[in-house]
C-alpha positions in Angstrom: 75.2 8.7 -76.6 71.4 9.2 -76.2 69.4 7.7 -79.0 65.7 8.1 -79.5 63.0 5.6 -79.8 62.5 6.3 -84.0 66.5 4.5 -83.9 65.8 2.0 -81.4 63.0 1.1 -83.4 65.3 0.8 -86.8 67.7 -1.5 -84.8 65.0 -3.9 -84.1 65.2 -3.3 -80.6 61.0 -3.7 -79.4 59.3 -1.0 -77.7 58.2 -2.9 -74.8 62.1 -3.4 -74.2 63.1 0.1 -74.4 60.3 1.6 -72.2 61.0 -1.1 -69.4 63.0 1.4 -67.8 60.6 4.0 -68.1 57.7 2.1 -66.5 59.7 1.6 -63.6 60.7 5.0 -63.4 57.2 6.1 -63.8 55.9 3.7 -61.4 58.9 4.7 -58.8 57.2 7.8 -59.3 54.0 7.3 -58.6 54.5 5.5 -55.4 56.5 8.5 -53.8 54.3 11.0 -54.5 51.4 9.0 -53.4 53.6 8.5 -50.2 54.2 11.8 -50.0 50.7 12.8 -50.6 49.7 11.0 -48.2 52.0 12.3 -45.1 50.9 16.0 -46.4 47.1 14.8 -45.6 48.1 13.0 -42.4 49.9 16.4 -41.2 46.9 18.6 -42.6 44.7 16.2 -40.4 46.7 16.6 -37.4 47.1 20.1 -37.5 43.4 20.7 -38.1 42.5 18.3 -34.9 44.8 20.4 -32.7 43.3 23.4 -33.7 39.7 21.9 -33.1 40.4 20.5 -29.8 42.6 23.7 -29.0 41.2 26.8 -29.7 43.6 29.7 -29.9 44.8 31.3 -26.2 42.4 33.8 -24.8 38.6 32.8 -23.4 37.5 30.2 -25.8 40.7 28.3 -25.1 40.5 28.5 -21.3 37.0 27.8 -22.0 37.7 24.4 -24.0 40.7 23.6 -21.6 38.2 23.9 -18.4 35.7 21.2 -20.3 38.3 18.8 -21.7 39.9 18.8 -17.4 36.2 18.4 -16.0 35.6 15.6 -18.2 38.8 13.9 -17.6 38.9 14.3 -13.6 35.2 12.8 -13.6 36.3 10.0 -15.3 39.4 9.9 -12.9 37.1 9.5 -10.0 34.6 7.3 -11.4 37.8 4.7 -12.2 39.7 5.8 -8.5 36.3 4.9 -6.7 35.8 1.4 -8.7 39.4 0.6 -7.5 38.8 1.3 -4.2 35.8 -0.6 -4.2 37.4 -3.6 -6.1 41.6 -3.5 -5.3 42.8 -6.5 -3.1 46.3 -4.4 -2.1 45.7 -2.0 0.9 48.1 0.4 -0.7 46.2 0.6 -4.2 43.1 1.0 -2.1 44.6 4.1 -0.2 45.8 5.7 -3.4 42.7 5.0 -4.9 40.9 7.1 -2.0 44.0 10.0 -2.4 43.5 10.5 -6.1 39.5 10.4 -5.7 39.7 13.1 -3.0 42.0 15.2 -4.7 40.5 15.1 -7.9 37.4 16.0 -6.6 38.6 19.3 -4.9 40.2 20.1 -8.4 36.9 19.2 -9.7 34.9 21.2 -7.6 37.2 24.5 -8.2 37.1 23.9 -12.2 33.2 23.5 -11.6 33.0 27.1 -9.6 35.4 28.7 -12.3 33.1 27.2 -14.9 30.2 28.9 -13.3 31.6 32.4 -12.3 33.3 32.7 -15.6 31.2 31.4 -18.2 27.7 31.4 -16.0 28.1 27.3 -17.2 25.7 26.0 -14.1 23.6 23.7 -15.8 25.9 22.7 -18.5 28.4 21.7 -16.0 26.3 19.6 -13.7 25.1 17.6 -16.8 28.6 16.4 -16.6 28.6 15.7 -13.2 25.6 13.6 -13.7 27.0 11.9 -16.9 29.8 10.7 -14.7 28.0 9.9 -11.6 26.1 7.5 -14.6 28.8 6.3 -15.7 30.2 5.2 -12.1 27.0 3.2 -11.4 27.9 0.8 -14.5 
């Protein structure tokens, strides 16, 4: 039987007592909707980051795509080249060399796409020059 607080409070029972429960409960409460608050804003976040990095398919996405791989097989280079230049195994050295060369022929086609499709000439070799830059360092 369920009995309210006006006769819990005529049994002498104290209020602090009887709402124990409740604080709990209300603090339980709390703490899983902030939880779940917070996963709601982590997946928002992610989902808007994925739609910034990746626009939706057609032009602008090949577009993006195009920049993002430049950018990453200049950096590819630049770090193949240092470990050619600085790896003590003759192996590493000669993979080194492979992955330079073949990222630079991948390069060099994104770079032509970039140029016929997008008329991106000066943009483009901005990057090239960013990572030749960043290779001296």
């Amino acid at each position: 039987m369920t009995t309210s607080i006006r006769e819990r409070q005529h049994t002498g029972e104290s209020i602090s007592e009887m709402t124990m429960p409740w604080k709990i409960a209300t603090f339980a409460l709390v703490c899983v909707s902030a939880i779940l608050a917070w996963l709601l804003v982590q997946q928002v976040q992610q989902q808007a980051s994925t739609v910034a990095t990746y626009p939706v398919p057609g032009p602008r996405y090949d577009r993006a795509y195009v920049k993002l791989m430049i950018a990453q097989h200049q950096k590819s280079i630049n770090e193949a080249k240092t470990a050619a230049k600085e790896a003590w195994h003759p192996e590493l050295i000669s993979l080194a060399k492979q992955i330079a060369a073949s990222r630079q022929a991948e390069l060099n086609n994104m770079l032509q796409w970039s140029e016929v499709w997008w008329d991106e000439r000066h943009s483009i070799q901005s990057v090239v020059s960013a990572g030749k830059s960043d290779a001296k360092k």
